[in-house]
C-alpha positions, 0 to 999 in steps of 0.5 A: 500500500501507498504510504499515506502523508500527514502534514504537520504545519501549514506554512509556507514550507509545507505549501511548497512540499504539498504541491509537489507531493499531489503533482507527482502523485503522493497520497495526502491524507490529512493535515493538521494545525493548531487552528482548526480555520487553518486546517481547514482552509490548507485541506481545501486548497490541496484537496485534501480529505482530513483537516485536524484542529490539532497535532494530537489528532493528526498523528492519531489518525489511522489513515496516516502512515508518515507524517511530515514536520514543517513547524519552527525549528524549536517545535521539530523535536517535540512535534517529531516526539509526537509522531514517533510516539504515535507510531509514524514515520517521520519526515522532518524539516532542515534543520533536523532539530536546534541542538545535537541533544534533541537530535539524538533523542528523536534519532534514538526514539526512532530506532526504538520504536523501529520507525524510519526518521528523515532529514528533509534535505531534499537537495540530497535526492536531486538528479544533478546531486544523484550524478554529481555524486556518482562522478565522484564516486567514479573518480572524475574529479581525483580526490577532493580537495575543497568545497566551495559554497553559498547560502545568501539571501536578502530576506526581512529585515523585520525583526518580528519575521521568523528569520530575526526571530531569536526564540524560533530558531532564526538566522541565517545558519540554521535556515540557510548554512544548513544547506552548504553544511550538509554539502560538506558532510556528504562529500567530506564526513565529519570535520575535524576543526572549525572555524567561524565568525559572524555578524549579528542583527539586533534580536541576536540572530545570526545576520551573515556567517563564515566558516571554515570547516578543516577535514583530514589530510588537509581538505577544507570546506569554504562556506557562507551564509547570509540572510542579509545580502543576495550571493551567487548560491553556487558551489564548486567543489574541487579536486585533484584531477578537476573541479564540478561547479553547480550553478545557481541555485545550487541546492535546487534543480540545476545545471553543473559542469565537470571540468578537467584539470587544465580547466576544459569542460569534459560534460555539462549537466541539465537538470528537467524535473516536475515542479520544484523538486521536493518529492524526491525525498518523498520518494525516499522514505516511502522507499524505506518504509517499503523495504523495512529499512529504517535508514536511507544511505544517501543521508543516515540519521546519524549524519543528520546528528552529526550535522546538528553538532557540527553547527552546535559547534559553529554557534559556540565560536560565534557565541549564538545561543537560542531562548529555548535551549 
């Protein structure tokens, strides 16, 4: 049986997540919010046949079968507590949680209750990653040397939105670093220093941060983040033997191209996919769920703790804490 979806927020992020589920075919079930108006209105936009006035209800239904968290960052633990509780599987937004603590728990009550838990990293599961990997993998770079990447944006200054928003989890690391974060634990693994400076907006959060990750035998990853000022969002990522740079907007469906180590182009790479590209993942976990397996091999739940220490590390040289910690 197709894997039914609960929905587990109704903002922007899960809107976006939902339209690509529905245009290729998914099974929605139910959506829940605090706010029984809320759900309601979600349900009927996307048609779908359930709207629950809670997250309780939501992740008690029986015609749920994983539910996707798309709550604040602050709420991903608790609200992912609930659903493993419940006996679903999980789909949890990036970042996986605020603090390695939390990540741990939720990866640790996953095991128990033998339920798969997902990072929603949905870059991971693009096409052109899928074959920037695989070149990689075949040696058409050598060994890496370095990654170079971007997250930037110009987002609200407002400090009322989310982003400057201390309590919720805000700045320009947890929702935008985590993308060029990830990227180095994928291709490098677990750094063995870190360095890291930041500038800060008045609530507290993290307006632009830089940071250097250093690996064995002398690799590094080069990344920076900013919610403040609009960037390239590119990535290169540089080898012994020659270089792949992804173009614009990295982390989304996109073109790269494989380069030799004069610096000729060998291919080129297009990527064509229906809507936004979101429902790969999707496909992911439901592909798990089918086989009884309980962690994915293109990004682990252990990784996806190892990621959350890596930043928790990050904030420690910047000296950024959150309220709820």
């Amino acid at each position: 049986m197709t894997p039914r979806w609960g929905i587990l927020g109704t903002g922007w992020i899960a809107r976006l997540f939902v339209a690509d589920l529905i245009l290729t075919g998914h099974h929605v079930a139910a959506v829940g919010s605090r706010s029984a108006q809320t759900a309601e209105a979600f349900a009927s936009e996307f048609g779908i046949a359930q709207a629950h006035s809670s997250y309780e209800a939501l992740v008690a239904d029986p015609d749920v079968d994983v539910v996707y968290i798309a709550t604040p960052h602050p709420r991903h633990h608790e609200d992912a507590t609930l659903a493993l509780s419940a006996g679903k599987h999980v789909l949890v937004e990036k970042p996986f949680t605020i603090n390695t603590t939390e990540a741990e728990s939720l990866v640790s009550l996953a095991a128990e209750r033998k339920l798969v838990i997902l990072e929603a990293m949905w870059t991971r599961w693009l096409p052109h990653m899928i074959e920037v990997r695989k070149l990689i993998a075949d040696g058409a770079i050598g060994e890496i040397r370095s990654i170079i990447a971007d997250h930037t944006q110009k987002l609200p200054d407002d400090p009322a939105h989310r982003i400057n928003a201390l309590e919720l989890g805000g700045g320009a690391l947890l929702d935008l670093g985590v993308y060029p974060i990830s990227l180095a634990s994928d291709l490098l693994g677990k750094p063995v220093g870190i360095e890291a400076t930041a500038t800060f907006k008045a609530t507290g959060a993290d307006a632009e941060t830089g940071i250097l990750l250093r690996y064995d035998h002398g690799r590094t990853a080069v990344i920076y983040t900013a919610s403040n000022a609009p960037g390239p969002n590119r990535a290169a990522i540089v080898g012994t033997e020659g270089r792949i740079e992804i173009d614009s907007v990295w982390y989304t469906p996109t073109s790269f191209r494989l380069y030799d180590a004069q610096g000729a182009i060998v291919s080129t790479y297009d990527s064509e996919v229906p809507g936004r590209g979101m429902q790969f993942q999707a496909d992911e976990i439901e592909r798990l769920i089918a086989a009884g397996l309980l962690a994915s091999e293109i990004l682990t739940p252990s990784e996806s703790v190892s990621i959350m220490a890596t930043m928790d590390q990050i904030r420690q040289k910047i000296g950024l804490r959150y309220p709820t910690e």
